[in-house]
N, C-alpha and C positions, 0 to 999 in steps of 0.2 A: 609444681607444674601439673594443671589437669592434664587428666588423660583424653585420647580420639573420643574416646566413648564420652565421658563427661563433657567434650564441647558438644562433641553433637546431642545430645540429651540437652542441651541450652535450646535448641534448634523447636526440638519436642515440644518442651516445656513453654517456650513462649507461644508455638502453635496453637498447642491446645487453651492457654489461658487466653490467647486470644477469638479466636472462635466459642470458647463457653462465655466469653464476658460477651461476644455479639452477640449469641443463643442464634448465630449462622455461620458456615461458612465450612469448609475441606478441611479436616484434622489429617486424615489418612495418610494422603502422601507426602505432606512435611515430614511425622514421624519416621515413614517408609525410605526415603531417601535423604533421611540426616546424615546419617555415615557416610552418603559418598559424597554431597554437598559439599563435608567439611575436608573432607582430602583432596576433593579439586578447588577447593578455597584457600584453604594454606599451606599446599603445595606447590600448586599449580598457576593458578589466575593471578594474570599479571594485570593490576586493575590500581587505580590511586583512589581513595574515598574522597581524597578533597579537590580530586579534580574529575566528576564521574564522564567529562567531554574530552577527556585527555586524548590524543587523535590514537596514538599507538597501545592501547587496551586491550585487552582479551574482552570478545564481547561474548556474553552471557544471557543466556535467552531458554527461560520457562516455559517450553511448548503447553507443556501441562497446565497452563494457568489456573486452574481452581486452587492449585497448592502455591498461591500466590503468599502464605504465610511463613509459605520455604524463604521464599527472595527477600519478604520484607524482615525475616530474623537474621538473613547474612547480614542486610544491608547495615540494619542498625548495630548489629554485634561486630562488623567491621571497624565502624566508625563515619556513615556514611552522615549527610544530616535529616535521619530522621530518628527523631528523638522516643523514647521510651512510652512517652504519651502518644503518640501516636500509632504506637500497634497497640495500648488499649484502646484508642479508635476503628479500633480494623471495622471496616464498612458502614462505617458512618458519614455522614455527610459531610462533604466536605475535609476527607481528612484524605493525608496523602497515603493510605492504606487502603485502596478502594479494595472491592470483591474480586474485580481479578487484576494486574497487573496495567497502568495505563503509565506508559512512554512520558507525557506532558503532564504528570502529577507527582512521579517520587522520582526524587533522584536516583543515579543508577539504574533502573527497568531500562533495559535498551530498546525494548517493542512491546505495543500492545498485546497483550493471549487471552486467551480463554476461548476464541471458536480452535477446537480441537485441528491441532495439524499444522495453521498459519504459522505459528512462532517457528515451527522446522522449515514451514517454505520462506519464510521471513531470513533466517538462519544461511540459507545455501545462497541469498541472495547478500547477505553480508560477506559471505566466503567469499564471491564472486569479485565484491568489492574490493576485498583486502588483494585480493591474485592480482585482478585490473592494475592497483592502484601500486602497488611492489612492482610486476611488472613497468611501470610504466615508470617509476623513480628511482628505485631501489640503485645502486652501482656496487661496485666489488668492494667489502670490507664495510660499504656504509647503507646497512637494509634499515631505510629509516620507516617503511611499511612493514612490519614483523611482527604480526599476532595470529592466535588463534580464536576460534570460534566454537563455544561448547554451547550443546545443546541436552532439557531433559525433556525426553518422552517418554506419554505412559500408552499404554494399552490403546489407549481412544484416539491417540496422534496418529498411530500407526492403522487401525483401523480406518481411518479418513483418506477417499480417494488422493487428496492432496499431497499425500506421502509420498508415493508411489510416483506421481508426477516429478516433485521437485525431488525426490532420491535418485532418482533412474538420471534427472539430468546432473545432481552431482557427481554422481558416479562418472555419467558420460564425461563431464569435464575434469577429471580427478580433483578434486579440493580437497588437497591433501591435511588441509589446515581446520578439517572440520570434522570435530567430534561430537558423537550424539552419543547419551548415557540414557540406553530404555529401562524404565524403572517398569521391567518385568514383575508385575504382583498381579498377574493375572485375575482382578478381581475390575470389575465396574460398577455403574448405578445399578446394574440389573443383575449381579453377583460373579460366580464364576464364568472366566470369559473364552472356557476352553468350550458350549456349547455356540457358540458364534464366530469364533475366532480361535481358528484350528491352523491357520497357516506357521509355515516354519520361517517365521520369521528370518533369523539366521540367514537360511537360504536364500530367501528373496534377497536381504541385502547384499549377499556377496553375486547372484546372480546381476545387480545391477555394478557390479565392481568396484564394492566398499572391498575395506579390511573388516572383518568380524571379529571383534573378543565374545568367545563362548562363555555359557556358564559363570559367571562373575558374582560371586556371594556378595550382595551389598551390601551387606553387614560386616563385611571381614576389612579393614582399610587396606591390610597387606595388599589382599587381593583387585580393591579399587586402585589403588595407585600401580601396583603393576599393570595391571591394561590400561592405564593414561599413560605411562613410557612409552608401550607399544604403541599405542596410539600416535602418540607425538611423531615417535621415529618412523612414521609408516610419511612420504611427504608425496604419494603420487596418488595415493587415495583417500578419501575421506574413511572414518571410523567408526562401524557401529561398537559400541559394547554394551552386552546382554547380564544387567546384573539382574540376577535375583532379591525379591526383597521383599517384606511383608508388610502390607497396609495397615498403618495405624500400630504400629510396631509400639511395643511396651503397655497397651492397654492390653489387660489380663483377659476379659472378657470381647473387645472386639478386633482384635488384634490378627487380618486375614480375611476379614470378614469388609462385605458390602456395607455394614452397618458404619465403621468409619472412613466409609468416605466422602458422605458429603453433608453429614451432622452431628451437632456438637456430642462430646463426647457424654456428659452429662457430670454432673458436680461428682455424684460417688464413683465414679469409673478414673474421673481425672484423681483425684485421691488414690484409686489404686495403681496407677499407675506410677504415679509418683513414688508410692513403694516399690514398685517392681524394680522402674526404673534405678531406684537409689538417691532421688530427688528430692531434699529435703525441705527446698526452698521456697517460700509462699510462692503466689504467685506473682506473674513477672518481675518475679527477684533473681539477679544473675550475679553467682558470686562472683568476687574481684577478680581473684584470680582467672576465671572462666572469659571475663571481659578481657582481659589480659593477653588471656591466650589465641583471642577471635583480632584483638586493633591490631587493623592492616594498614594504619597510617602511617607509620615509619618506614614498613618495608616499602610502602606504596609511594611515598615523595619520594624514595631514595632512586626508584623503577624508571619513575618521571627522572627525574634529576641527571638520570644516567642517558635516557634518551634525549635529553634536551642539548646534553653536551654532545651527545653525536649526531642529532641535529644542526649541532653549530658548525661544527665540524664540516657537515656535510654543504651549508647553505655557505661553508666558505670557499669549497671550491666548485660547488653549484648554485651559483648565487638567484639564476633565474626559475630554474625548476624545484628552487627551497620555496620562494616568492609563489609559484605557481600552484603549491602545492599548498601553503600555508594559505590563500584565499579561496580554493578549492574545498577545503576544508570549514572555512569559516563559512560557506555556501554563499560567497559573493562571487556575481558574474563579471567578465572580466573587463576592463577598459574602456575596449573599443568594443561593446558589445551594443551600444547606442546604434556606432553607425555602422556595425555589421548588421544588425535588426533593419535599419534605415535604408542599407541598400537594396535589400530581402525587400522590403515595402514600397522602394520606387519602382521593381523591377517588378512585381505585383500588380500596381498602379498603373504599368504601360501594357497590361496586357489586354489584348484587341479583340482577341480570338475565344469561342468556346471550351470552357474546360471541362474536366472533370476536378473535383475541388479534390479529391484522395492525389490528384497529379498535380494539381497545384500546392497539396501540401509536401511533395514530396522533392518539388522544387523550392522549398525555403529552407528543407533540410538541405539539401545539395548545397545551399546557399551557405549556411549558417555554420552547418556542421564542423569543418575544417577550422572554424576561428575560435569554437565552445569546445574546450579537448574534454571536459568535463559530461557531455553529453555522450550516454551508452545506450544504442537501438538494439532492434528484436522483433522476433514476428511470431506467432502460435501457429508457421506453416503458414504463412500467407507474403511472405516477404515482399516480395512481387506486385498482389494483389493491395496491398495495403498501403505500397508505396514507403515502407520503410527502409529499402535499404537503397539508403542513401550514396550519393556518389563518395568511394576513396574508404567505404565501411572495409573494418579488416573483423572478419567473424573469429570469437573463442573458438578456437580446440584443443582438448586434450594435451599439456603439454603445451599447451601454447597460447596463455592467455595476455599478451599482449594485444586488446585489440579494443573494442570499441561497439562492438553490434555482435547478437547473442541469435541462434539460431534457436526458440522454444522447444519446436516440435510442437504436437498437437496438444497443448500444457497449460489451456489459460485460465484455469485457476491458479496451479503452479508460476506461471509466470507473471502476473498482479500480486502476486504475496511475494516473489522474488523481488520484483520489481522496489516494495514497498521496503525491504531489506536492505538493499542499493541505497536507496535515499535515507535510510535511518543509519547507517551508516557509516554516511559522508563523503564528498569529493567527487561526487556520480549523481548528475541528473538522469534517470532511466526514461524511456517510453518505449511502449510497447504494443504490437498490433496484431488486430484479431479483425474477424466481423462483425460489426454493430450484436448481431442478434446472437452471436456469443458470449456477448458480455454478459452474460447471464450465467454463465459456466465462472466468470471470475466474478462473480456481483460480490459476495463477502468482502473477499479481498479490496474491492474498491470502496466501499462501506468502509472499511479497515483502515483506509488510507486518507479516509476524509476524517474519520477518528483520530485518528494521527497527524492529520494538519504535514504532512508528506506528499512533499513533490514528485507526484507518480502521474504523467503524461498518456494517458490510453488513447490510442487512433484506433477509430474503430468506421471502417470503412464499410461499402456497400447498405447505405444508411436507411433504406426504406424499401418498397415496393418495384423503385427504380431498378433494385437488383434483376428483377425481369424471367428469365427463364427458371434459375433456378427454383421458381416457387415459395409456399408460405413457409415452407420449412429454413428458409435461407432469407425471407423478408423479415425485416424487421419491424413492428406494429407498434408495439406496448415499450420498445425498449427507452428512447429518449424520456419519452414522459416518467419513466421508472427511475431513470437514472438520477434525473431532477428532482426526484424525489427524495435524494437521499442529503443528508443537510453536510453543506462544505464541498460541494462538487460543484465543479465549473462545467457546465456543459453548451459547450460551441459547438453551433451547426452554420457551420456560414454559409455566403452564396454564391463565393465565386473566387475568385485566386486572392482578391487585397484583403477578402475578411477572415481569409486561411490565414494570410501572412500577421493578420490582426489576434487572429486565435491563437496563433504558435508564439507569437512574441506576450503575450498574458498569460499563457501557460507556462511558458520558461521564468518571467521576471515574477511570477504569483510562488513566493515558497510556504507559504500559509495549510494548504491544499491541491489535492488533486484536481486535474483538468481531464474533458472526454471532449474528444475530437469527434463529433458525426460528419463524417464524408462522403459523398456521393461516389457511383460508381462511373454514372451517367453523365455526361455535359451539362453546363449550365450558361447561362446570356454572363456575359459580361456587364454591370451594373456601372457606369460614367456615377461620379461623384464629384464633387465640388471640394475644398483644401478641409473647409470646414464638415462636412458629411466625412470625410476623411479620416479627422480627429476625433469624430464622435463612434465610429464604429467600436473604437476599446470601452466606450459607456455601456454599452451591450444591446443599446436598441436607439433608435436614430430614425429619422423622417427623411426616408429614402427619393420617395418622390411624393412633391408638392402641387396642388392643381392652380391654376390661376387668380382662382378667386377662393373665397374660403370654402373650405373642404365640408362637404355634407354627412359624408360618411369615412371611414376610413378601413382598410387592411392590415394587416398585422401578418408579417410572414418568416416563416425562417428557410433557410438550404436550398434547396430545388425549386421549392412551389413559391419564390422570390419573384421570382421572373414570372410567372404566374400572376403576382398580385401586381407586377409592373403593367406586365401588357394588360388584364382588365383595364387598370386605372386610363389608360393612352385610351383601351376603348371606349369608356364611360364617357371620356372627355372628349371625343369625338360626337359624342352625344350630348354633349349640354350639360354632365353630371359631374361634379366634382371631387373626388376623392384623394382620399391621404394616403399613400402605401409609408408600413413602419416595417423595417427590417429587422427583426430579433435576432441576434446571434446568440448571444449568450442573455436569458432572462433575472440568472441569477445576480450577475454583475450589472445589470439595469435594475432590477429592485435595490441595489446598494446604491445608486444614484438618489441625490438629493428630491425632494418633494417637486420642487419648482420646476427639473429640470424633467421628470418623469411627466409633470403634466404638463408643459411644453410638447411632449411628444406624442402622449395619449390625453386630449385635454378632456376632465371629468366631463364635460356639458355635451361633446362629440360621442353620444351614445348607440349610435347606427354602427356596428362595429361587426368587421369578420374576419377570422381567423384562417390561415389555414397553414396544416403540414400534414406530410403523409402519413398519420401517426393517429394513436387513440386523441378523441378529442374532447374528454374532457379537462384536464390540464388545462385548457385556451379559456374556460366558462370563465376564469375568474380575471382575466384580461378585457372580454366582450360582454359578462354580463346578461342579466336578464332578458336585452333589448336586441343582446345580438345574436351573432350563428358562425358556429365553424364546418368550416370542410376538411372534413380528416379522412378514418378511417375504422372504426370500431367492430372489426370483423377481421380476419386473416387475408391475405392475401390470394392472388392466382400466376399459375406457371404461365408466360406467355413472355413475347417481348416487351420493353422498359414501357415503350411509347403504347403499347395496345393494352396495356394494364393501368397505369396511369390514364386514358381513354374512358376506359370499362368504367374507373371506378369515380369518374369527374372530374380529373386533374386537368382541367382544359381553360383556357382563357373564359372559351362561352359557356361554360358552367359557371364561373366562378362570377364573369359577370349579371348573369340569371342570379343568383344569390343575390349580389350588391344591389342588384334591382328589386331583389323581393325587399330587403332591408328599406328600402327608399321607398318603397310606396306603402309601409306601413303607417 
């Protein structure tokens, strides 16, 4: 039977051969935290390799992702399916070994890592899930929700504002179920990291009301496995423990050092190491026995096998909430979610009156919310303002997570990487709200979640200029066009209550990618549509209004400045001039429309073309082209009221008609 130390020297050993056969990649802290990988691997992690979606798992999440050669030697020395050839593909193209860790490439990776910090806020947002979703199943004797959640971080996790955000709210909510193992080797790219990073760790975290394990040799397994008992037994707090441990551990020469850790180790160094180590074995050679002592597939069916039967158990004398929870899981919505959406959209449909669309979206939550028990709200502090909290919301507290909507705090980075957590997860549609021009504070994260092909919901209210007094500081310019910049983001800006109601129901039934909600603060005209204009607004752009005869020129509009391109067009046509208004709501889901129907809307030959939103404008050139012009905003905003700012800067019928006019007498 090998020993602790000879599985984890498997760990090493395949690191480093894998990173020198790339000539790239993080040797260091594979070597650095083998020891404790392999005592919270098979002691601890309750995980099946042949089912890595098995809903009641320990979920497992490498903050640290550079040492993404740590995950992929569990995985395979498990028994997971990735095969022996493919960590010697580590970061090659195409192979399920990428450079850092990607969710939709290897089996097992529970979350994307590598921007430093995310995979911990990712982590608190799983925690969050498993609490939710116990709470809300679990009965006496049958906890058919019952895992935990381990996390590693290094040095540069915890250096990233991001920590501090999503720590301070685990802490606030106890998630008793969540352990994080700092691989203290106080070393980074830039070496020793006591000149940059002097905090007492420690302290911080219990200042935010963790339990701390001090001191933890992570090299000693005694001493790793006794602070995961403590851990474990601790259930009203989450867990830091501070192990000790050295970079690149077992190379003779950089062993502690900056040098391994983020290149290869070099052919004579890996040789010596191998002696140090006591490693005899070529490269990526793992003797039998060593194999033997890592496959976790017997233990792991039998885990499954054991849950399945108390799963049965339980869906036989809960036969509805087994059902409820079994399609929750599998991320299908439920039934009647057709004509719960349907009546959200008629009641949309009849609305007469000027809205604001942040109020109008926050009437199809009211609507919807009560019949999708799967769906969990939140606000970065703006609850109110954003229209997130929904009618019948029961807020998390401490002790008390049975509920359904998440109080941020001022956390929105923290809370888009929690968020994305939730939905990687399962069982938990998240959304979450900020102000548009915040979204910059959680921009990774949402990048993150479009990488991730994760259903993460951002309402991000007070969407442009409209915001008004508060100024450019709180206007939003550059943000929509930014956001659309990022590839697999749905970004809807509607124009009035039915293209909310249109937004939210693609955003919910979209499990592909994320969605951003831009919402006005300010009222907007209610836009009349016909059954057919109706059906097209989920195409993402639609021929709002038609003029009588054929159209000379056309408009292109999204959110606020809708009404805008309507009323021009009524006045054009009061003059003789014919124009097309097109309503953009979401661009990205109109360029995924077929050829024929895009140029039904925008037809190539209709080259008199103007754009407009409150927003930078170049984005619109490649809609209008050479021949045309937008009316945006390419400068910051000013403090004043909605209406005298929007004024100031042209946002007027008779602007916009002056435009259409210059376009037509070219």
């Amino acid at each position: 039977m090998p020993t602790r130390f000879e599985l984890a020297n498997a760990i090493r050993a395949l690191a480093m051969d894998a990173v020198q056969k790339a000539n790239i990649g993080h040797p260091g802290m594979p070597m650095g935290m083998a020891d404790i990988a392999e005592v919270l691997w098979n002691d601890f992690l309750s995980h099946n390799p042949a089912n890595p979606k098995w809903a009641n798992r320990d979920r497992f999440v490498v903050s640290n992702g550079h040492g993404s050669m740590l995950l992929y030697a569990l995985l395979h020395l498990s028994g997971y399916d990735l095969p022996l050839e493919e960590l010697k593909n580590f970061r090659q193209l195409k192979s399920k070994t990428p450079g850092h860790p990607e969710n939709f490439v290897t089996p097992g990776v529970e979350t994307t890592t590598g921007p430093l910090g995310q995979g911990l806020a990712n982590a608190v947002g799983m925690a969050i899930a498993e609490r939710v979703l116990a709470a809300r199943y679990n009965r006496d004797g049958l906890n058919v929700v019952d895992h935990h959640t381990y996390v590693f971080v290094g040095d540069g996790c915890l250096m990233e504002g991001i920590s501090h955000e999503a720590c301070s709210l685990a802490g606030t909510l106890g998630l008793g179920k969540l352990i994080v193992l700092y691989d203290d080797n106080s070393i980074s790219i830039d070496g020793q990291v006591g000149a940059w990073f002097g905090d007492d760790t420690p302290a911080r975290f219990e200042a935010y009301g963790w339990q701390v394990v001090r001191n933890v040799d992570g090299h000693n397994p005694a001493e790793v496995k006794k602070a995961l008992e403590t851990a474990r037994a601790e259930t009203a707090k989450p867990t830091l423990i501070c192990c000790k441990t050295v970079i690149g551990f077992g190379s003779p020469n950089k062993q502690g050092k900056e040098s391994s850790h983020g290149s290869p180790l070099g052919e004579a160094e890996v040789a010596l190491t191998r002696e140090k180590l006591g490693w005899s074995h070529a490269p990526f050679e793992v003797p039998a026995d060593v194999r033997a002592g890592w496959d976790a597939r017997t233990r792991g069916a039998a885990r499954e096998q054991a849950w399945n039967a108390l799963f049965k158990d339980y869906a036989a004398k809960f036969p509805a909430d087994a059902a409820e929870f079994e399609r929750r899981m599998r991320g299908e919505l439920p039934a009647d979610w057709t004509q719960t959406i349907g009546a959200a959209l008629a009641d949309a449909a009849r609305a007469d009156k000027p809205n604001a669309t942040r109020k109008a979206s926050k009437a199809v939550l009211d609507a919807i919310a009560a019949k999708l028990p799967e769906l969990i709200g939140g606000s970065a502090d703006l609850s109110e303002s954003n229209g997130t909290d929904f009618k019948g919301h029961v807020a998390l507290r401490h002790g008390k997570l049975a509920g359904n909507y998440i109080n941020y705090g001022v956390r929105e980075f923290a809370m888009a990487a929690a968020m994305n957590g939730m939905a990687l997860h399962g069982g938990l549609i998240p959304f979450g709200g900020t102000f548009l021009v915040f979204s910059d504070y959680a921009r990774n994260a949402i990048r993150m979640a479009a990488l991730m092909r994760q259903r993460s919901i951002f309402v991000l209210t007070h969407d442009s200029i409209g915001l008004g007094e508060d100024g450019p500081t709180h206007q939003p310019v550059e943000q929509v066009a930014s956001l659309r910049l990022i590839p697999n983001v749905h970004v809807w800006r509607p124009a009035d209550q039915y293209e909310t109601a249109v937004a939210w129901r693609a955003a919910i039934e979209r499990d592909n990618g994320p969605t951003a909600l831009a919402l006005t603060r300010q009222n907007v005209d209610v836009q009349p549509r016909s059954e057919q204009q109706q059906a097209d607004v989920a195409r993402g752009g639609y021929v709002l209004w038609e003029p009588k005869t054929a159209p000379e020129a056309l408009i292109v509009a999204t959110g606020s400045e809708v009404q805008l391109a309507v009323g021009a067009a009524k006045r054009l046509a009061e003059q003789g001039r014919a124009v097309r208004v097109v309503s953009m709501p979401c661009a990205e889901v109109f360029a995924q429309q077929d050829a024929a129907y895009r140029d039904t809307v925008l037809p190539p030959e209709l080259r008199k073309r103007l754009a407009i939103e409150a927003g930078v404008t170049n984005y619109w050139r490649a809609y209008v082209g050479l021949d045309g012009d937008v009316v945006g905003l390419d400068r910051f905003g000013e403090s004043a009221p909605a209406a005298a700012v929007f004024k100031y800067f042209g946002f007027t019928v008779e602007h916009v008609v002056e435009r259409v006019e210059a376009l037509l007498a070219r």
